[in-house]
mmCIF file of the N, C-alpha and C atoms, coordinates in Angstrom:
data_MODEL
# 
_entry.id   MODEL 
# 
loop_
_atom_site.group_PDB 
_atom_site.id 
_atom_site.type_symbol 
_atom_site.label_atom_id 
_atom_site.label_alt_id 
_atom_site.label_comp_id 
_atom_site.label_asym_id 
_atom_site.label_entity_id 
_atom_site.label_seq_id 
_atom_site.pdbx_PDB_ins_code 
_atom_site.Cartn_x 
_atom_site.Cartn_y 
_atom_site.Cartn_z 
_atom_site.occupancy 
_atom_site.B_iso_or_equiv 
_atom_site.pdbx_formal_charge 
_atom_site.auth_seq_id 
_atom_site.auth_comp_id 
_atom_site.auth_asym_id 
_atom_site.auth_atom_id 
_atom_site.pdbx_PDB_model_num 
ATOM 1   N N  . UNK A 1 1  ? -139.882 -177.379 -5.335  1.00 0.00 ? 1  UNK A N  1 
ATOM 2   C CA . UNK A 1 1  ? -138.835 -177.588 -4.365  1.00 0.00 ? 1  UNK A CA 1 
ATOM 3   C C  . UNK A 1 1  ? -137.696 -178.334 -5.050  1.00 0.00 ? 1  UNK A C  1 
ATOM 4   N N  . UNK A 1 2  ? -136.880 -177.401 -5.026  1.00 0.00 ? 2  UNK A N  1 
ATOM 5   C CA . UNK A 1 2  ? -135.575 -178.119 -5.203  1.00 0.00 ? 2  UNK A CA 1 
ATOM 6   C C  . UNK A 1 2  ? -135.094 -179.262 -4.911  1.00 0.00 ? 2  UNK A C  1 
ATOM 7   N N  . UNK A 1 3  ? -134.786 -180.733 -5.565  1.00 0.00 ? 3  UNK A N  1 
ATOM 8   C CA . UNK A 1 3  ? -134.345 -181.877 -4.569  1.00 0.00 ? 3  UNK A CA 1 
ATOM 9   C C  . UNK A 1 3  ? -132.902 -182.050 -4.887  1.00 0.00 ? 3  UNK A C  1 
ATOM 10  N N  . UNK A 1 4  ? -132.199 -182.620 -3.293  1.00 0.00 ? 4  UNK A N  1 
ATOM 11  C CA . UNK A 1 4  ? -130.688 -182.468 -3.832  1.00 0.00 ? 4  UNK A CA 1 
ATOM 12  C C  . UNK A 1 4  ? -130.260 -184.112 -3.298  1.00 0.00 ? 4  UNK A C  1 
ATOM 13  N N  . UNK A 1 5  ? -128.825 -184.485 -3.844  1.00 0.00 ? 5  UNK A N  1 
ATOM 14  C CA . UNK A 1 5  ? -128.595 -185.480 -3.565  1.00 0.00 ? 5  UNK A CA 1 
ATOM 15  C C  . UNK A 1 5  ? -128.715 -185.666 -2.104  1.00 0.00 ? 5  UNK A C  1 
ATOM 16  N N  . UNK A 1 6  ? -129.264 -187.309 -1.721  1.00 0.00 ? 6  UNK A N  1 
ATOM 17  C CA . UNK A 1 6  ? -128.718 -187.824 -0.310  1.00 0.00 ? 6  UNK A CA 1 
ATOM 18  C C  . UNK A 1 6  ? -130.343 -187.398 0.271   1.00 0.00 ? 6  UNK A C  1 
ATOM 19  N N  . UNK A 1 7  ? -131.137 -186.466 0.001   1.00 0.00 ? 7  UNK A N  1 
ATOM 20  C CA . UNK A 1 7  ? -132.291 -186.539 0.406   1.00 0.00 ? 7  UNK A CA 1 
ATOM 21  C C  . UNK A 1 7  ? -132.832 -187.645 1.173   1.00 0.00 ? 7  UNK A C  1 
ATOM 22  N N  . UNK A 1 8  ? -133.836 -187.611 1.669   1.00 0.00 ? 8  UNK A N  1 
ATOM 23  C CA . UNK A 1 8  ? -134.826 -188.701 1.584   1.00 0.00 ? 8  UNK A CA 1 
ATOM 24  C C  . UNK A 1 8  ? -136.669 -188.329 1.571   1.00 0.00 ? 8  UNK A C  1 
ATOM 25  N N  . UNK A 1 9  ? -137.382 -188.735 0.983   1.00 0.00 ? 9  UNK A N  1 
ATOM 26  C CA . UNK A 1 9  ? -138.857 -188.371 0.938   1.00 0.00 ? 9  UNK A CA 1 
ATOM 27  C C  . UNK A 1 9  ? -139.703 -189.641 1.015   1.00 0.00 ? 9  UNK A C  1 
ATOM 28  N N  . UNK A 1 10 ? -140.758 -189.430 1.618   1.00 0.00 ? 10 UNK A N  1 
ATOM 29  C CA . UNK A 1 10 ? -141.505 -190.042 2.322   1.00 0.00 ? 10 UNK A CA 1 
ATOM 30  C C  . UNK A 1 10 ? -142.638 -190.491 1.798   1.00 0.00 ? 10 UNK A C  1 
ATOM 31  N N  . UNK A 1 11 ? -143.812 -191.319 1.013   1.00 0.00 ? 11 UNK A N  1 
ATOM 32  C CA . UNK A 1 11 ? -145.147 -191.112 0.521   1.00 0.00 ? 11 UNK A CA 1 
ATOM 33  C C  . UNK A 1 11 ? -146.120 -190.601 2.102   1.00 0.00 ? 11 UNK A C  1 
ATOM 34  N N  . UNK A 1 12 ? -146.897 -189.773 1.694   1.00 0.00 ? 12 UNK A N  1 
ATOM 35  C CA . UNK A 1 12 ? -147.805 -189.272 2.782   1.00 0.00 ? 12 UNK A CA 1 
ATOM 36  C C  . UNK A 1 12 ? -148.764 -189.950 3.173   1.00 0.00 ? 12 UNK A C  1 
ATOM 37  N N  . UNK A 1 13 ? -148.916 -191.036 2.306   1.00 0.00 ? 13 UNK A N  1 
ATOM 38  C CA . UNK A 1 13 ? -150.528 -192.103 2.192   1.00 0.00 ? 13 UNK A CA 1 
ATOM 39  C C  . UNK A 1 13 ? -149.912 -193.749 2.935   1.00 0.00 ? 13 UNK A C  1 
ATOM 40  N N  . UNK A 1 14 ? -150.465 -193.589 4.263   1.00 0.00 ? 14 UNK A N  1 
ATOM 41  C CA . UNK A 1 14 ? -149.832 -194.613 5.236   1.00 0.00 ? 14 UNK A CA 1 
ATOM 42  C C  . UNK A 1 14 ? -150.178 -195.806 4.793   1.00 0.00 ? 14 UNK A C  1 
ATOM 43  N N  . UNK A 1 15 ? -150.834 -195.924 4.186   1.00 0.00 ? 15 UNK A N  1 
ATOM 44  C CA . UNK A 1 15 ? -151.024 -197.415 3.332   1.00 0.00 ? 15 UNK A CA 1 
ATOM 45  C C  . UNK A 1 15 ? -149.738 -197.772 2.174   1.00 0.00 ? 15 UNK A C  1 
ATOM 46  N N  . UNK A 1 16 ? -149.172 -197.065 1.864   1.00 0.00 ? 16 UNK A N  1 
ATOM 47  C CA . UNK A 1 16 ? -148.483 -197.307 1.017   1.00 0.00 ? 16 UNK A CA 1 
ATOM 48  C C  . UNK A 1 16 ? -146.891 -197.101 1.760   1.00 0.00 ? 16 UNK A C  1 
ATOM 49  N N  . UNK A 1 17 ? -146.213 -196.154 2.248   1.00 0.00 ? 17 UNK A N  1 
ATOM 50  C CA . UNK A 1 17 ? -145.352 -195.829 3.161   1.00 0.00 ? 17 UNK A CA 1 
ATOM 51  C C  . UNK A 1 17 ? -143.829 -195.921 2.262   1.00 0.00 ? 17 UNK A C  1 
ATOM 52  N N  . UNK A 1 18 ? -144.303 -195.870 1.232   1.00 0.00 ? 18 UNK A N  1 
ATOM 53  C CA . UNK A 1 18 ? -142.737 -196.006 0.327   1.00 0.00 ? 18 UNK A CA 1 
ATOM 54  C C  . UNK A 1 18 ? -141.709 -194.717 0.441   1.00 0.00 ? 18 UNK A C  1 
ATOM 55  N N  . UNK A 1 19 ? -140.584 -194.881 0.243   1.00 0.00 ? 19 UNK A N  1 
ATOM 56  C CA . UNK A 1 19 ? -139.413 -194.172 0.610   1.00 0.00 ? 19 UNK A CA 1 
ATOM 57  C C  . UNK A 1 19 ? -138.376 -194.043 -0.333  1.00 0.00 ? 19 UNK A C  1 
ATOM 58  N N  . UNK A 1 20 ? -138.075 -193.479 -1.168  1.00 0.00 ? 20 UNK A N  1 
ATOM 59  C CA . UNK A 1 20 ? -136.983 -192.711 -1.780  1.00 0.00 ? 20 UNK A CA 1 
ATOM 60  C C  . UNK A 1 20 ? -136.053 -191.702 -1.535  1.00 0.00 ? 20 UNK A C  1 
ATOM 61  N N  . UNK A 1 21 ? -134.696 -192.278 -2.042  1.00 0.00 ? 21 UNK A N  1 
ATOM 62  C CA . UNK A 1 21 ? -133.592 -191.423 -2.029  1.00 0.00 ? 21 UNK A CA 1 
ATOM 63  C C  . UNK A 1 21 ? -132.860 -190.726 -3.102  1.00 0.00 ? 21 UNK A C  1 
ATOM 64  N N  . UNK A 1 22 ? -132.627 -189.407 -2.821  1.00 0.00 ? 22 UNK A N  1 
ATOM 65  C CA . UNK A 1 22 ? -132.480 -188.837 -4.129  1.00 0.00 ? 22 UNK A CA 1 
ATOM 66  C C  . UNK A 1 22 ? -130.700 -189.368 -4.516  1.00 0.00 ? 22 UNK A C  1 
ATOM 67  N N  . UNK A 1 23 ? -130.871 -189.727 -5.891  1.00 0.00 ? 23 UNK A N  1 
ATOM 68  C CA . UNK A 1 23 ? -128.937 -190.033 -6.141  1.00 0.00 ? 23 UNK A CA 1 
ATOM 69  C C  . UNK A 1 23 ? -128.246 -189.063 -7.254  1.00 0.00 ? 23 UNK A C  1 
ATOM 70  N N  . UNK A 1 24 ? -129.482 -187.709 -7.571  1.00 0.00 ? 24 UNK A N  1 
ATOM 71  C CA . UNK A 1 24 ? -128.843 -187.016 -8.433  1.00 0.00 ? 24 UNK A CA 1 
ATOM 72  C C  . UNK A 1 24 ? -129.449 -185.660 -8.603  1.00 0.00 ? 24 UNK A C  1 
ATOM 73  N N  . UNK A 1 25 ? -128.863 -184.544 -7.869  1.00 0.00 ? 25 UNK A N  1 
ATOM 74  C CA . UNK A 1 25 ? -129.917 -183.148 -7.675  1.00 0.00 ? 25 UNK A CA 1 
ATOM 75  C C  . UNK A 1 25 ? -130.276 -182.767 -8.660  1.00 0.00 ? 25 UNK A C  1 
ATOM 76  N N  . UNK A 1 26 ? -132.017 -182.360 -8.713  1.00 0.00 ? 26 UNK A N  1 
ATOM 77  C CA . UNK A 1 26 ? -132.409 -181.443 -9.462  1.00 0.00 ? 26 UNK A CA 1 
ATOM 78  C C  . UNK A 1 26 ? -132.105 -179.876 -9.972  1.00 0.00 ? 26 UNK A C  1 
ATOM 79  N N  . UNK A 1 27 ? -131.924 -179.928 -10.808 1.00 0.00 ? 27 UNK A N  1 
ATOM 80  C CA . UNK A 1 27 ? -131.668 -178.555 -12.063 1.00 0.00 ? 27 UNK A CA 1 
ATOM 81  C C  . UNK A 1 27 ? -133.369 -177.573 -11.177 1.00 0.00 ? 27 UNK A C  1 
ATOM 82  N N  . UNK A 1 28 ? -134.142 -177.754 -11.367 1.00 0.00 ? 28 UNK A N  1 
ATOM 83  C CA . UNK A 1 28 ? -135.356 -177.005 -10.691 1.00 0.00 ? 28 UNK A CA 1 
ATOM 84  C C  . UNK A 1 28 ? -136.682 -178.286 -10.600 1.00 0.00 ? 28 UNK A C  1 
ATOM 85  N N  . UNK A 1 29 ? -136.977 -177.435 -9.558  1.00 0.00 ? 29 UNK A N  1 
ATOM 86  C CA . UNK A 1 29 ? -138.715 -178.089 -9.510  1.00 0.00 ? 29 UNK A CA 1 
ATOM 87  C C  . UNK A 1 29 ? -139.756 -177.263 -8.852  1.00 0.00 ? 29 UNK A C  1 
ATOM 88  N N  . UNK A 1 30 ? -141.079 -177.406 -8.989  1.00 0.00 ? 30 UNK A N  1 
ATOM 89  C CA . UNK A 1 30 ? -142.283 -176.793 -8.717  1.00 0.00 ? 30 UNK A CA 1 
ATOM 90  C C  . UNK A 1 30 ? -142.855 -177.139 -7.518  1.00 0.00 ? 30 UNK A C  1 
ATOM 91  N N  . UNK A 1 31 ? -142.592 -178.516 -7.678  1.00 0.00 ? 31 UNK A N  1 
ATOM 92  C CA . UNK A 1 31 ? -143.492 -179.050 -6.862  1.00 0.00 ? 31 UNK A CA 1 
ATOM 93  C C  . UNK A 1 31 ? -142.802 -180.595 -6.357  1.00 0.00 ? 31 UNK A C  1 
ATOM 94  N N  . UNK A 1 32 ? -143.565 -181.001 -4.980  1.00 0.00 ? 32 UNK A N  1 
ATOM 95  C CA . UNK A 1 32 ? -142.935 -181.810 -4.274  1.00 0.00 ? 32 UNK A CA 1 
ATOM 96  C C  . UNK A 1 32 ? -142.957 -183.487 -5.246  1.00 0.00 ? 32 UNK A C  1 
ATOM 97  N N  . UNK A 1 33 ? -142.070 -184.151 -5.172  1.00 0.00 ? 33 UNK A N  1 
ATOM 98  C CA . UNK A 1 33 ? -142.508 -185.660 -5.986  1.00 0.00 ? 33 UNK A CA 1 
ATOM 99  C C  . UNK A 1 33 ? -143.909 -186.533 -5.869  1.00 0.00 ? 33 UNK A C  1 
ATOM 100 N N  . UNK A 1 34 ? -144.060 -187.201 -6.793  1.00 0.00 ? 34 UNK A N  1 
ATOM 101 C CA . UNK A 1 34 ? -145.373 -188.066 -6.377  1.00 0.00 ? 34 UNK A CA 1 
ATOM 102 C C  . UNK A 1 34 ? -144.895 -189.464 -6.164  1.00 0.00 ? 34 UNK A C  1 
ATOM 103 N N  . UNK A 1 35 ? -145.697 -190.031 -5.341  1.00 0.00 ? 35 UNK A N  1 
ATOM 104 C CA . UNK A 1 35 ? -145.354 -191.635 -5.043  1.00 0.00 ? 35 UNK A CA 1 
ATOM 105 C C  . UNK A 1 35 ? -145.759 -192.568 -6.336  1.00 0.00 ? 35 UNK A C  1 
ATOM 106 N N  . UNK A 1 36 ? -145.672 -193.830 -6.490  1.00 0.00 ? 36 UNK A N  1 
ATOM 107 C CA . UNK A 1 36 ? -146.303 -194.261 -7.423  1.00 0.00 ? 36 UNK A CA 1 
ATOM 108 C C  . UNK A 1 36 ? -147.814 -194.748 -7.485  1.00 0.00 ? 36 UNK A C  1 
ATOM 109 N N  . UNK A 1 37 ? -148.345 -194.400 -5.972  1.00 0.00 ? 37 UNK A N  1 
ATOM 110 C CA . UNK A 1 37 ? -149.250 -194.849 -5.681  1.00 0.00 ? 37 UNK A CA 1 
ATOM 111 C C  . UNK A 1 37 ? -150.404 -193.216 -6.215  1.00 0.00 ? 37 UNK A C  1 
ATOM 112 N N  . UNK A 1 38 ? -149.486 -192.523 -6.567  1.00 0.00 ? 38 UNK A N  1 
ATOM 113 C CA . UNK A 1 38 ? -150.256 -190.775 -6.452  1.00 0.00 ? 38 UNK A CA 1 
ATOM 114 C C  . UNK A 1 38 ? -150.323 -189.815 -5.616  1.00 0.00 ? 38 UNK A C  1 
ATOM 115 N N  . UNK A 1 39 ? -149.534 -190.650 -4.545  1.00 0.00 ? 39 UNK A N  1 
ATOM 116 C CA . UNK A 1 39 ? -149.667 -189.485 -3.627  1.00 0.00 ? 39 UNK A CA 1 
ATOM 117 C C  . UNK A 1 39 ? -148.563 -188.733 -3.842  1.00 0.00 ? 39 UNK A C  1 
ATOM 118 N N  . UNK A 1 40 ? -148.562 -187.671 -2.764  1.00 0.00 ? 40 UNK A N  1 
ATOM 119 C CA . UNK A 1 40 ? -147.299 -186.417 -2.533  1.00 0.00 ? 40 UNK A CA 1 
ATOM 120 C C  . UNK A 1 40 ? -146.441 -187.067 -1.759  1.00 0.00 ? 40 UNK A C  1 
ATOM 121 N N  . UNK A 1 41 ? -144.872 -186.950 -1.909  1.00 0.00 ? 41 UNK A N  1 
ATOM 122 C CA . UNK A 1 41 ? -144.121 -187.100 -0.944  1.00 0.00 ? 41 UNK A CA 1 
ATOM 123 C C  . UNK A 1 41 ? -143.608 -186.123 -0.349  1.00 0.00 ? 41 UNK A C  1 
ATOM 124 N N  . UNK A 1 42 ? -143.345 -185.930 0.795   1.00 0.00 ? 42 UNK A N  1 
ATOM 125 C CA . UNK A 1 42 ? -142.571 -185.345 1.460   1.00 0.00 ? 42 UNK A CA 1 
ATOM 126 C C  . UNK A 1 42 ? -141.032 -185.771 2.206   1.00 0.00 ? 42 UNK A C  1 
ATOM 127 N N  . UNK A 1 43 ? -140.042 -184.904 2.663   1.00 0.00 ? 43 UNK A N  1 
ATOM 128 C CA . UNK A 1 43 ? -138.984 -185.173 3.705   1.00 0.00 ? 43 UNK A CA 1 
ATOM 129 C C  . UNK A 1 43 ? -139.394 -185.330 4.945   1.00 0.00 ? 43 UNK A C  1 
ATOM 130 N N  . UNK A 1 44 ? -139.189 -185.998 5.660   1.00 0.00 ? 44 UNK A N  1 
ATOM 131 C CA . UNK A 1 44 ? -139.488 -185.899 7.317   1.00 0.00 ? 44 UNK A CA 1 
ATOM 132 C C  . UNK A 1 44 ? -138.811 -185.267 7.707   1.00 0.00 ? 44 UNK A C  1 
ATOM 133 N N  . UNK A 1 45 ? -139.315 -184.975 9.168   1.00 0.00 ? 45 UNK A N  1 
ATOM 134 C CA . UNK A 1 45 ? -138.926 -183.707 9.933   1.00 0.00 ? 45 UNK A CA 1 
ATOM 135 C C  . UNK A 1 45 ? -138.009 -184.209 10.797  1.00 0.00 ? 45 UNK A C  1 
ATOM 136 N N  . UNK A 1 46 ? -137.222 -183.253 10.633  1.00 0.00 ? 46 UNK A N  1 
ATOM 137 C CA . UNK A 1 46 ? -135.578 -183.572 11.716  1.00 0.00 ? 46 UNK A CA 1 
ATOM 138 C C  . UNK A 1 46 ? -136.172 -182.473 12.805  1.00 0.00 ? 46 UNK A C  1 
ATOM 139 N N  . UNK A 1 47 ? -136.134 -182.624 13.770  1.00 0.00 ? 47 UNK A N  1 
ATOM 140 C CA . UNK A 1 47 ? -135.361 -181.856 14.827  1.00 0.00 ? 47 UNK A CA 1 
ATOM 141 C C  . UNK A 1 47 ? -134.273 -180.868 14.739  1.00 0.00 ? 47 UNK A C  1 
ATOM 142 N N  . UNK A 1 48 ? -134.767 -179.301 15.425  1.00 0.00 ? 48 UNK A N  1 
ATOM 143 C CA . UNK A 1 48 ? -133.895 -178.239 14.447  1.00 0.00 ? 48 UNK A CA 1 
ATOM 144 C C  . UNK A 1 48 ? -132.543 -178.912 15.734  1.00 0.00 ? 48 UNK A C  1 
ATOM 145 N N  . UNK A 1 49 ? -131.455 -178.817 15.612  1.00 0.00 ? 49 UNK A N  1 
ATOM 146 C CA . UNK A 1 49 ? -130.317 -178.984 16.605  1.00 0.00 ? 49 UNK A CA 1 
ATOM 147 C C  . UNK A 1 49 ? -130.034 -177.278 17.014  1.00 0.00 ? 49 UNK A C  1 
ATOM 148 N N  . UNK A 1 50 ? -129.408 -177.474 17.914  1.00 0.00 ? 50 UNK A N  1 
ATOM 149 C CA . UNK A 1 50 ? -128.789 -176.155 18.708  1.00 0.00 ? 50 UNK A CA 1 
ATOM 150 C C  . UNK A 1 50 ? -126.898 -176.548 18.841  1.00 0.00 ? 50 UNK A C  1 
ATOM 151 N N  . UNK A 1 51 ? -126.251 -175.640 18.756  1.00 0.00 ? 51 UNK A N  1 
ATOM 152 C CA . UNK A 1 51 ? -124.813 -175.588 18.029  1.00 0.00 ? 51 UNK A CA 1 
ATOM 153 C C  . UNK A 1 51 ? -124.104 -174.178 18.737  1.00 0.00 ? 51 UNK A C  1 
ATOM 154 N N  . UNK A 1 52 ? -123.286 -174.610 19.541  1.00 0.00 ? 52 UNK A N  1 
ATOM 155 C CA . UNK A 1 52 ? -122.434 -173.117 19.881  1.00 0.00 ? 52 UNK A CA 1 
ATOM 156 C C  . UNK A 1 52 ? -121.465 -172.262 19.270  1.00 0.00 ? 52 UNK A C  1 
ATOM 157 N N  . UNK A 1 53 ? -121.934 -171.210 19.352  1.00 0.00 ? 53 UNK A N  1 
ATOM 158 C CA . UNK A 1 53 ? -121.072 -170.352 18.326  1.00 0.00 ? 53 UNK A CA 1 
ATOM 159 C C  . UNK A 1 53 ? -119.081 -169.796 18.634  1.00 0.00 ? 53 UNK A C  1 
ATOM 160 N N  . UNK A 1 54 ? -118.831 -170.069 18.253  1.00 0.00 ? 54 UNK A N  1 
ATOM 161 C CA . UNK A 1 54 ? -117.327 -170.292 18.392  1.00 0.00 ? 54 UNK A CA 1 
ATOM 162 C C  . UNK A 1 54 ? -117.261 -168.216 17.736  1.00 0.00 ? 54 UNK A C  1 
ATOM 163 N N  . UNK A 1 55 ? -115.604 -167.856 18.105  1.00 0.00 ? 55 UNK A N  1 
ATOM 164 C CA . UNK A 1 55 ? -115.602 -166.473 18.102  1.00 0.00 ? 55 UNK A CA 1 
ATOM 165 C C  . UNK A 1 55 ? -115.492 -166.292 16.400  1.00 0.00 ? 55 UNK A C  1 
ATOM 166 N N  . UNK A 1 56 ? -115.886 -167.098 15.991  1.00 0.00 ? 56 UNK A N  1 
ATOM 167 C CA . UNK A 1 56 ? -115.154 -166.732 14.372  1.00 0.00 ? 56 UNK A CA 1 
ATOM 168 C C  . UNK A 1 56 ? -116.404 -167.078 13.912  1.00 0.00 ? 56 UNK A C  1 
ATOM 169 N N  . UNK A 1 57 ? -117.554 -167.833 14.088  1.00 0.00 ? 57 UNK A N  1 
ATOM 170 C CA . UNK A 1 57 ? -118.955 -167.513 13.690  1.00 0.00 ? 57 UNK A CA 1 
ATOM 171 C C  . UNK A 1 57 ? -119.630 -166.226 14.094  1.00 0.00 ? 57 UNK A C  1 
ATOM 172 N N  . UNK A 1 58 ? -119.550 -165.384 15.133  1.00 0.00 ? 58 UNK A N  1 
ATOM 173 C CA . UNK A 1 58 ? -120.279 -164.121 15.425  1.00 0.00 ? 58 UNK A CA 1 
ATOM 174 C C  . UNK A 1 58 ? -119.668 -162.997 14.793  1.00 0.00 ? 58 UNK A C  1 
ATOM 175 N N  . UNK A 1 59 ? -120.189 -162.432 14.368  1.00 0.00 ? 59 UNK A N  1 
ATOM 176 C CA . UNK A 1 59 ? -119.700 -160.895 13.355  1.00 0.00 ? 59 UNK A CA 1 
ATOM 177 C C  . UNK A 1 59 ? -119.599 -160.142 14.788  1.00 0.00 ? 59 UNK A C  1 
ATOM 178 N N  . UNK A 1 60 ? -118.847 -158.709 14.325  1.00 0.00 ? 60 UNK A N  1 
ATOM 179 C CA . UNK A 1 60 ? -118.711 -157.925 15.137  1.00 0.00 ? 60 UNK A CA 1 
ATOM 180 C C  . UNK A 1 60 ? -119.484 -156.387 14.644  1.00 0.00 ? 60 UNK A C  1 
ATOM 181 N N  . UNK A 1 61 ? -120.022 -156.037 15.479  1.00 0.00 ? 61 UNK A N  1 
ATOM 182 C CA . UNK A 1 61 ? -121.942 -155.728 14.888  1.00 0.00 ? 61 UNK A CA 1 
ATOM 183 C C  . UNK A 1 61 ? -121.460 -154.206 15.137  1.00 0.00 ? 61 UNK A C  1 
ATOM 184 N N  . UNK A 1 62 ? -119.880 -153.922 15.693  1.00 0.00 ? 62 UNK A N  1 
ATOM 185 C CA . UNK A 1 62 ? -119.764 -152.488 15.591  1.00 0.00 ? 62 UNK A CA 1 
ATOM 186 C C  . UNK A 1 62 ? -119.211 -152.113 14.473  1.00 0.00 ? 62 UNK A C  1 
ATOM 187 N N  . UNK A 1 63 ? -118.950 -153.204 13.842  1.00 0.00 ? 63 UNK A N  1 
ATOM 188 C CA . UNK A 1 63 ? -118.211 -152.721 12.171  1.00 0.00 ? 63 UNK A CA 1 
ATOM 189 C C  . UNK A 1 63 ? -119.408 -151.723 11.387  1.00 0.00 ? 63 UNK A C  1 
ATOM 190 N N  . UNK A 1 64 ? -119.576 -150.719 10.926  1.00 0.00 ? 64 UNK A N  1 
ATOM 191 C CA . UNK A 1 64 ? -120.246 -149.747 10.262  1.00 0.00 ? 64 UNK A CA 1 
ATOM 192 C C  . UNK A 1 64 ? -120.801 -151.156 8.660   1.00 0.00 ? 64 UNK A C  1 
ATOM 193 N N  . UNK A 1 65 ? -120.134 -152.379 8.346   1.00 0.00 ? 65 UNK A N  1 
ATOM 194 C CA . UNK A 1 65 ? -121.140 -153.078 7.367   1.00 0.00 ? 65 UNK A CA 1 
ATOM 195 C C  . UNK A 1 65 ? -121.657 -153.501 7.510   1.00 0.00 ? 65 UNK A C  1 
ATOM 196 N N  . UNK A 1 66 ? -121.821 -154.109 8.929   1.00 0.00 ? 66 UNK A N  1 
ATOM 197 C CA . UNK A 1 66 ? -122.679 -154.437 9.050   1.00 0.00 ? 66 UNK A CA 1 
ATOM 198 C C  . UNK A 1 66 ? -124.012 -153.939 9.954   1.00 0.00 ? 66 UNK A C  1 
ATOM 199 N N  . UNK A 1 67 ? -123.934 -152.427 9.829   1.00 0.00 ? 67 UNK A N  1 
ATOM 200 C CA . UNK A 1 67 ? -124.530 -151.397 10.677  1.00 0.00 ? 67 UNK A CA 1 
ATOM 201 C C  . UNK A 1 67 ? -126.269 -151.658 9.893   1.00 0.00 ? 67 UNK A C  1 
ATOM 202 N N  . UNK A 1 68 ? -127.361 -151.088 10.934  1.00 0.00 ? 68 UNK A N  1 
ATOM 203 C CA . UNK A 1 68 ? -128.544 -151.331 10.396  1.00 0.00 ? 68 UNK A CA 1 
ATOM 204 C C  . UNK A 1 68 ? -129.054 -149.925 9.625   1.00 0.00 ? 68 UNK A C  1 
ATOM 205 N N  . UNK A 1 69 ? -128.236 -148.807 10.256  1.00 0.00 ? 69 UNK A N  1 
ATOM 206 C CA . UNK A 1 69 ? -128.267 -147.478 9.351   1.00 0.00 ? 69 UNK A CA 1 
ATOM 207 C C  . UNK A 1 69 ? -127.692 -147.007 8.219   1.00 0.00 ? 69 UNK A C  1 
ATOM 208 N N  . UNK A 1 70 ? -128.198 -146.361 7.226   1.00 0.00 ? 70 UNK A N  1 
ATOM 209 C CA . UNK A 1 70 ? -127.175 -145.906 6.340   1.00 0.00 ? 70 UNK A CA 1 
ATOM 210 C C  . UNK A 1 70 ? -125.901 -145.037 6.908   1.00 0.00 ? 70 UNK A C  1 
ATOM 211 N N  . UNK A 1 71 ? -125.155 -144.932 6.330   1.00 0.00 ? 71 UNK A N  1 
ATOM 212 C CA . UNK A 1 71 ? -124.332 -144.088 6.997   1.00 0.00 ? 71 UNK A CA 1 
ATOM 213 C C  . UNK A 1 71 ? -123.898 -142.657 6.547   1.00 0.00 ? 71 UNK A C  1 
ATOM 214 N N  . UNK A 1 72 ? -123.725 -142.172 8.200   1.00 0.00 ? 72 UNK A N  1 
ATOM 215 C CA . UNK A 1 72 ? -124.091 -140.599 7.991   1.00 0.00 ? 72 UNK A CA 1 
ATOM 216 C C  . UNK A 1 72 ? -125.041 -140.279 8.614   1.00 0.00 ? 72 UNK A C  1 
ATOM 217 N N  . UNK A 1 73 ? -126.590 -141.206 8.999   1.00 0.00 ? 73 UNK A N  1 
ATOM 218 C CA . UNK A 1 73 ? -127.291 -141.425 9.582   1.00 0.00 ? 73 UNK A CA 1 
ATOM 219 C C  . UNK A 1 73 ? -127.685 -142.442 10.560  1.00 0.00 ? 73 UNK A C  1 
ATOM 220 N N  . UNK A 1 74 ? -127.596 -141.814 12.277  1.00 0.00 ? 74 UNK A N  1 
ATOM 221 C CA . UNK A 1 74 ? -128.057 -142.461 12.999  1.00 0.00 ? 74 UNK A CA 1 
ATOM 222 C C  . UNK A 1 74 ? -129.550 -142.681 13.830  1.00 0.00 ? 74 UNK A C  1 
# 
């Protein structure tokens, strides 16, 4: 998993409960960070939000590019 700046990750092992912030994104990664204690960290879970779509976020789905057929064929 990719980590990018501003993150935050969590240790999973409630005895320990340590917390890091990322201050410089990773180039690649495999796998999630380890705590210093050994465990895995993870991000906590946000709440997905809901957001209204204004006329310039929705495509207009009769345009032929963005059609689900090839064209020529319906």
């Amino acid at each position: 998993m990719k980590m990018t700046k501003g993150q935050i990750y969590r240790c999973q092992n409630r005895d320990c409960g340590s917390e890091i912030q990322v201050t410089k994104s990773s180039i690649e990664a495999h796998l999630n960070p380890r705590c210093c204690c050994g465990a895995l960290m993870k991000r906590p879970y946000t709440r997905p939000t809901f957001r209204i779509l204004n006329a310039g976020d929705v495509h207009d789905f009769a345009d032929p590019k963005f059609s689900l057929h090839p064209p020529g064929r319906n």
